[in-house]
C-alpha positions in Angstrom: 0.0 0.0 0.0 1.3 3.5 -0.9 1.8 5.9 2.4 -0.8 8.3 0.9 -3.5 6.0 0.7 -2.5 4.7 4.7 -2.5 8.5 5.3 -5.9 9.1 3.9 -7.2 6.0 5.6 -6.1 7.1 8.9 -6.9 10.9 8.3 -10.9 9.3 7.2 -11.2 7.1 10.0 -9.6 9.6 12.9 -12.2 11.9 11.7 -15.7 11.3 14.5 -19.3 11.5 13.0 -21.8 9.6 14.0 -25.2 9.4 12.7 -26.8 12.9 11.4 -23.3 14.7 13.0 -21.5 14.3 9.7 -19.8 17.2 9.1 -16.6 16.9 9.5 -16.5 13.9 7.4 -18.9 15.7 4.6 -16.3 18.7 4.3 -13.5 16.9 3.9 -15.4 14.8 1.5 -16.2 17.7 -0.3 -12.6 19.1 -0.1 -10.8 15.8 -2.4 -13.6 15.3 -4.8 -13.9 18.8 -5.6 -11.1 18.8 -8.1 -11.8 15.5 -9.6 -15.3 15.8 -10.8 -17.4 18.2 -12.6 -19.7 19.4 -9.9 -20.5 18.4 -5.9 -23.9 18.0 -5.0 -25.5 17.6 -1.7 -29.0 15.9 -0.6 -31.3 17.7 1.7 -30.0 15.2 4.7 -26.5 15.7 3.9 -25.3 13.0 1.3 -22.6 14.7 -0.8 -21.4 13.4 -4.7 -18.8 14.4 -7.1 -20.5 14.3 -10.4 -18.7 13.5 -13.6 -20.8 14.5 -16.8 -21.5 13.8 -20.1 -24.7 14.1 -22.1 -28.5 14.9 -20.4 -29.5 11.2 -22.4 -26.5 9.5 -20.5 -27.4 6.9 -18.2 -26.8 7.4 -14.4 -24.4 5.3 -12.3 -24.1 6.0 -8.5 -21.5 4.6 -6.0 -22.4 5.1 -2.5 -20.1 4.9 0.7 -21.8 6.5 4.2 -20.0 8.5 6.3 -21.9 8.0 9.7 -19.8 5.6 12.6 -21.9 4.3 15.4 -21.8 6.0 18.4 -24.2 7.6 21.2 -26.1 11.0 22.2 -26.4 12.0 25.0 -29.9 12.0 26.5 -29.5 13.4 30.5 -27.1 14.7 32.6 -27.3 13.3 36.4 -27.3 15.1 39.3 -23.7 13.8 39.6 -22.7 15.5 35.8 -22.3 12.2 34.3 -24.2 11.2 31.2 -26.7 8.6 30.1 -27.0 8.3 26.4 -28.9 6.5 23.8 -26.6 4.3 21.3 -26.1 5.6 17.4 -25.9 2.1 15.1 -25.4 -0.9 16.6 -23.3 -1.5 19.8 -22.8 -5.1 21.5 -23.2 -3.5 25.0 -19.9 -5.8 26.5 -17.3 -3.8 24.7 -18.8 -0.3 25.3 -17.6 0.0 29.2 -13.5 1.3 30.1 -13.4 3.2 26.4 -12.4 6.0 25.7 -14.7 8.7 23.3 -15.5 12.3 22.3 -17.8 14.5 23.8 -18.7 16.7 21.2 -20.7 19.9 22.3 -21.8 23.4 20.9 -18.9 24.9 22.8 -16.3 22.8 22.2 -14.8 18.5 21.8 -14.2 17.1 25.2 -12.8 14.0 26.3 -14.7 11.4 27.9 -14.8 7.8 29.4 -17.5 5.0 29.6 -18.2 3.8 32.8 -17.6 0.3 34.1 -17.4 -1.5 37.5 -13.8 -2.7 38.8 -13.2 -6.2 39.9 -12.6 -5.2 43.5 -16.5 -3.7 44.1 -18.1 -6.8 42.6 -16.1 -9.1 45.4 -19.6 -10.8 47.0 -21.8 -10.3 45.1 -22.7 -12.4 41.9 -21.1 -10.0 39.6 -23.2 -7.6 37.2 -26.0 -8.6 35.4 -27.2 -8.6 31.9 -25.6 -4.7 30.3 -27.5 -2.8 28.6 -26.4 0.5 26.9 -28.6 2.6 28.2 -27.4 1.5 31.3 -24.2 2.5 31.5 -22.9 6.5 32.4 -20.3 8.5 30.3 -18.0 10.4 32.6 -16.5 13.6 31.1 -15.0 14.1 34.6 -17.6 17.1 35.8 -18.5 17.3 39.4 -21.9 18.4 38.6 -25.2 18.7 36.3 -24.2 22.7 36.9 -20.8 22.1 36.1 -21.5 20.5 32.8 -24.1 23.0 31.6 -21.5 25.4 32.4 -19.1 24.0 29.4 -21.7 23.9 27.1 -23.0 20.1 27.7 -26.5 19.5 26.4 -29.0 16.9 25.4 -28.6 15.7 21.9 -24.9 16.1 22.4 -23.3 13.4 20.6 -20.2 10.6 21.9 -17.9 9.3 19.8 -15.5 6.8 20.0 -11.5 8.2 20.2 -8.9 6.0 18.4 -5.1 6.3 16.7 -5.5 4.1 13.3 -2.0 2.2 13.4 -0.3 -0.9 11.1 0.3 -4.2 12.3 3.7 -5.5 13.3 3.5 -7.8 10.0 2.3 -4.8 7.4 -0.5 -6.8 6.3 -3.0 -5.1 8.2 -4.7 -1.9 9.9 -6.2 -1.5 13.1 -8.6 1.6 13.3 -12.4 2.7 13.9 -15.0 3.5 11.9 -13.8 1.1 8.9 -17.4 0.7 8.5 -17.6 2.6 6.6 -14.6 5.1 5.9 -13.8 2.0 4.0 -16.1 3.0 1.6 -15.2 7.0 1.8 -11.6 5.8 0.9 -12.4 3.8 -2.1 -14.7 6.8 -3.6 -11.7 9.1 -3.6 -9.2 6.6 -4.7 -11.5 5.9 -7.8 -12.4 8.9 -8.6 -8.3 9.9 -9.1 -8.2 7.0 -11.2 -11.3 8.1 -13.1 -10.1 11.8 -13.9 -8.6 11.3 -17.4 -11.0 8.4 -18.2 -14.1 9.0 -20.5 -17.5 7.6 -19.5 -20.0 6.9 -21.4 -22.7 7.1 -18.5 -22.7 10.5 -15.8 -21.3 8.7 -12.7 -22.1 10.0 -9.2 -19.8 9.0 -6.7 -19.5 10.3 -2.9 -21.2 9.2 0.3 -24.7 9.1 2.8 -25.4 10.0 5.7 -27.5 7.9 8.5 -26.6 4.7 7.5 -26.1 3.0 10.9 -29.7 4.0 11.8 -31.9 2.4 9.2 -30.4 3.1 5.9 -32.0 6.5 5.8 -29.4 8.8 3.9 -29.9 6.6 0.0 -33.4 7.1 0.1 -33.1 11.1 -0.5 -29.9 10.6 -2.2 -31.5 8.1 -5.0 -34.5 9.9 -5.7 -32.1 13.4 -5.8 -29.7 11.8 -8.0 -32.2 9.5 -10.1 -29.2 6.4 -10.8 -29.6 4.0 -13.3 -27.5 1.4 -11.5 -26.1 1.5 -7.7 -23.0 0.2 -6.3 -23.1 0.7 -2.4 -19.2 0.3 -1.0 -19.5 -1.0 2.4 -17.9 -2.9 4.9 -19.1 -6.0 6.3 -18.2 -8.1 9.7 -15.8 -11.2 9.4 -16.8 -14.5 10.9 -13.1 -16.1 10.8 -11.6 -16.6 14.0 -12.7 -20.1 14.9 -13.2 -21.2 11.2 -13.3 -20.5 7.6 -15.4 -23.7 7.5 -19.0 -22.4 6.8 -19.0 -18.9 7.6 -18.4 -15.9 5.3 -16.0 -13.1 5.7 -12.7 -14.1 5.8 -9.5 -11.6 6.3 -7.2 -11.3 2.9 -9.2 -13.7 0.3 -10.5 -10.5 -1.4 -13.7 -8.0 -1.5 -16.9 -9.1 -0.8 -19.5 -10.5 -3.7 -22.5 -10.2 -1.7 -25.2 -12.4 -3.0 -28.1 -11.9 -0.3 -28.9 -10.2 2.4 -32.0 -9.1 4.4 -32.9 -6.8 2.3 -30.7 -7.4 -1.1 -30.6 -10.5 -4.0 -28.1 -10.0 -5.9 -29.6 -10.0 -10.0 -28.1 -12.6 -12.2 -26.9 -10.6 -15.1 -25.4 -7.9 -12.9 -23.8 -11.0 -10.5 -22.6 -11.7 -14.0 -21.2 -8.7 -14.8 -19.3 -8.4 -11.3 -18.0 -11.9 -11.8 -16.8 -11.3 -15.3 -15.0 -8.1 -14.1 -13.4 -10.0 -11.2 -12.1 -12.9 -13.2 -10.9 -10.8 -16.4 -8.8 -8.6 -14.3 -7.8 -11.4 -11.3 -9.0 -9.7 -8.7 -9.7 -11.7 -5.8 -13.0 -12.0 -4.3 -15.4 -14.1 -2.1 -18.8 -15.0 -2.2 -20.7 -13.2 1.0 -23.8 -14.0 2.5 -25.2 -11.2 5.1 -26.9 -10.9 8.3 -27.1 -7.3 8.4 -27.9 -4.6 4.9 -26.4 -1.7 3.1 -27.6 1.0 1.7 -27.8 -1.1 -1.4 -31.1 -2.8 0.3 -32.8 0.9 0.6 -31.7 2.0 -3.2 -32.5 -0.9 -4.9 -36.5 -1.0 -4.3 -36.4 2.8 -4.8 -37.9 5.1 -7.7 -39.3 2.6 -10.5 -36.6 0.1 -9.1 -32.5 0.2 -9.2 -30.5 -3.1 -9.7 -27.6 -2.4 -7.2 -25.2 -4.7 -5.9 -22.1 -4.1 -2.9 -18.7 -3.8 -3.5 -16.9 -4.1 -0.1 -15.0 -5.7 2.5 -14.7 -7.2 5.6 -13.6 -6.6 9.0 -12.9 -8.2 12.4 -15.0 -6.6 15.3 -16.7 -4.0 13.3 -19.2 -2.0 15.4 -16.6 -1.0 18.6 -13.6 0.8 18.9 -11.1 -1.6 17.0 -11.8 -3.0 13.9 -9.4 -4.8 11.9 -8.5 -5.0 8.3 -6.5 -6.2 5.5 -4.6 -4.2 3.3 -4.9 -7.0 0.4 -8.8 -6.7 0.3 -8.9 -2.8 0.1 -6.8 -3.2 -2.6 -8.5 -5.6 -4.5 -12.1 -4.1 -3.9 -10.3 -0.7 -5.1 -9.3 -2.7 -8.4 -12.6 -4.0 -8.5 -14.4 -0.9 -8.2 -12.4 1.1 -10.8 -12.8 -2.0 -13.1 -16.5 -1.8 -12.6 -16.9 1.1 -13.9 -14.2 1.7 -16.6 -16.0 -1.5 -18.0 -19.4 -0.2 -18.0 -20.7 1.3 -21.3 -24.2 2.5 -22.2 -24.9 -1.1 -23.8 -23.8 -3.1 -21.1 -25.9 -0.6 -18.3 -29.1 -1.5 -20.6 -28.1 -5.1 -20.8 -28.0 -5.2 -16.8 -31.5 -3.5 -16.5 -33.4 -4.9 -19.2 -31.5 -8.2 -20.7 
């Protein structure tokens, strides 16, 4: 991996925005793809695209990362000036205690622990029961509900998790937040570099949603703003490979992600087609994937009169916490694949996937 693509990818996932508190990400979103594309266009919720033209008649091809990370807002300051909150996304409530976050106010970034109970005060009893996230505090270290009021703390407020993105001892992978989905963020900018000299015979909209983690809200607005033709969400996925490869999907360094089905996603056969042609034509490695859990690909695809999209992603060991990690060797290849995707599409081959 070249050091400015690790540099982007720990300067995208050291950036904090949970869901609907996007901004930071947005802007610097908006910052790389401004001189690579035609035109940047924002949705009324916040999505932001790099458009590259060509004719009105053109059809439209969209590729979608979202730029929300799970986290938590902060829903009522105690007595004490500690914080109960309400969790952004999904959170396995065992690995949210002893962690260290962001309080992010109108005033001003603060840090800020989760609560948890030492060892020593659960010594006779029979230890703590069932966690839930709401039941755990956030401790910014105030003395008081007055205290905190004072520096500008609020409900609404949101918590975000703080973490240095670093390599691991054998180079072969990165340890970071947020992968899901800064992974995607990353692979928009790196394509649309590629892209700059290239000439399309489709208008391609490429950039990111917001809200995501909460329901797949951000592709709604963005589809029906942007009217695609065809929808590539770029998205990353949990791995199931620590016990076994035997049966489960999601395996670290055999390549990006061909996601078949999901909750709310089939894959179509002549796009599956198209994807697997691409794949083997250019040896890019790849691995059938099977989901428990959907991508914005699942809200696109049954919107408007109905938008055959697929997921070009990746996967990742403990997604949803602080740490995730990743291998270098499938961002690459789902880069490859990606910018293979769409130098191969033509207006013929886009009708071919709709209509046969």
């Amino acid at each position: 991996m070249k050091e400015e693509t690790f540099l982007r990818i720990k300067e995208l996932t050291e950036l904090q925005g949970t869901s609907g508190f996007e901004d930071d990400v947005r802007e610097y979103m908006r910052a790389k793809m401004t001189p690579l594309v035609d035109e940047v266009a924002q949705d009324g919720l916040g999505g932001i695209f790099g458009i590259k033209k060509t004719s009105e008649e053109a059809p439209r091809v969209m590729v979608a990362a979202h730029m929300d990370e799970v986290g938590f807002m902060l829903t009522e300051i105690t007595p004490r000036g500690l914080f109960k909150v309400v969790p952004l996304g999904g959170w396995n409530p065992y690995v949210v205690s002893a962690q260290r976050f962001t309080l992010k106010t109108g005033k001003g970034n603060y840090p800020c622990i989760s609560s948890s109970v030492p060892p020593h005060l659960l010594r006779g009893t029979d230890g703590q029961s069932a966690v839930k996230v709401t039941d755990l505090l956030f401790d910014a270290g105030f003395d008081s509900l007055e205290e905190a009021v004072a520096f500008g703390v609020c409900p609404g407020d949101t918590i975000v998790p703080q973490v240095e993105t670093v390599k691991t001892a054998n180079g072969k992978n990165i340890i970071s937040k947020a992968w899901d989905n800064r992974y995607g963020c990353t692979v928009v900018l790196e394509a649309l570099e590629a892209l700059k000299e290239e000439t399309l015979e489709y208008t391609l909209i490429a950039g990111a949603n917001v809200q995501e983690e909460v329901g797949l809200r951000g592709s709604k607005p963005a589809v029906t703003k942007f009217k695609p033709d065809l929808f590539f969400a770029v998205d990353c996925s949990a791995a199931d490979d620590l016990l076994t490869k035997s049966g489960t999907f999601g395996h670290l360094g055999e390549g990006t992600l061909l996601r078949i089905q999901d909750p709310g996603l089939i894959l179509l056969p002549r796009l599956k087609e198209y994807l697997l042609d691409t794949a083997q034509t250019h040896h890019i490695p790849y691995q059938y994937f099977v989901s428990r859990g959907g991508t914005d690909a699942g809200a696109a695809h049954t919107a408007n009169e109905g938008i055959p999209s697929s997921v070009i992603g990746v996967c990742g060991r403990y997604i949803h916490t602080h740490q995730t990690m990743f291998s270098i060797a499938d961002f690459e290849a789902a880069r490859e694949m990606l910018i293979q995707v769409l130098k191969g599409l033509s207006k013929s081959t886009i009708e071919t996937i709709i209509y046969g």
